[in-house]
C-alpha positions in Angstrom: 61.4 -7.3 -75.8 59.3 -7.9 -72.9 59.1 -5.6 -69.6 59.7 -7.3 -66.5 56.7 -6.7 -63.8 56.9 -6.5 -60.2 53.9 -7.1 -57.5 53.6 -4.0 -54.9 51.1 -5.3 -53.0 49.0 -8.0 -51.8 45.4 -8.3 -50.6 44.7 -11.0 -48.9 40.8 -12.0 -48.6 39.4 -14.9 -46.7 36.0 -15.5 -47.9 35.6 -18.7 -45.6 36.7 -16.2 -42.4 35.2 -13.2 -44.0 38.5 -11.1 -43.4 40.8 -9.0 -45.4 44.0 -7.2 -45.4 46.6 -5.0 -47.5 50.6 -5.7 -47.3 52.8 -2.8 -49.4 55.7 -4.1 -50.4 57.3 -0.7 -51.6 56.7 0.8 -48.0 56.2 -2.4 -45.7 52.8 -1.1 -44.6 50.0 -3.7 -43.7 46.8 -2.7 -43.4 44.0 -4.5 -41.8 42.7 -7.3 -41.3 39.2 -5.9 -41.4 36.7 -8.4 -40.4 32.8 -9.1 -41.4 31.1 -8.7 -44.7 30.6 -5.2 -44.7 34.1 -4.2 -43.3 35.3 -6.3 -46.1 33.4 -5.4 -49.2 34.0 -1.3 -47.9 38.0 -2.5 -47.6 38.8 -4.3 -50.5 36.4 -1.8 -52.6 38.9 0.9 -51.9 42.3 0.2 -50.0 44.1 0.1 -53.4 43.6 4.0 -54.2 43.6 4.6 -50.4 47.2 3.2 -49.6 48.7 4.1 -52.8 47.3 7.9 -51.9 49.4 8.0 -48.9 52.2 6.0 -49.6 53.5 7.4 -53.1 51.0 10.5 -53.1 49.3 9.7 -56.4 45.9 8.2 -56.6 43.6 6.8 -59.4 
């Protein structure tokens, strides 16, 4: 038997813009867009543990 999986959340990164940003689908948060190479490496390096921190209270 398999288990059926669900996506939660979506980032969304535009290397050709340099841009990023975070949709939640289990709170219908966005986050972002975040713009410029730094902004976006520092985004997508931690908006995973940083939104599920404050949306469900549990972090990894």
């Amino acid at each position: 038997m398999t288990t059926a999986l669900a996506v939660t959340a979506v980032l969304h990164v535009d290397l050709e813009g340099v841009r990023a940003r975070y949709e939640c689908f289990t709170c219908g948060t966005k986050e972002g867009p975040v713009f410029g190479n730094e902004d976006v490496r520092a985004f997508t390096a931690t908006i995973r543990n940083d939104h599920r921190a404050r949306c469900t209270g549990e972090s990894r």
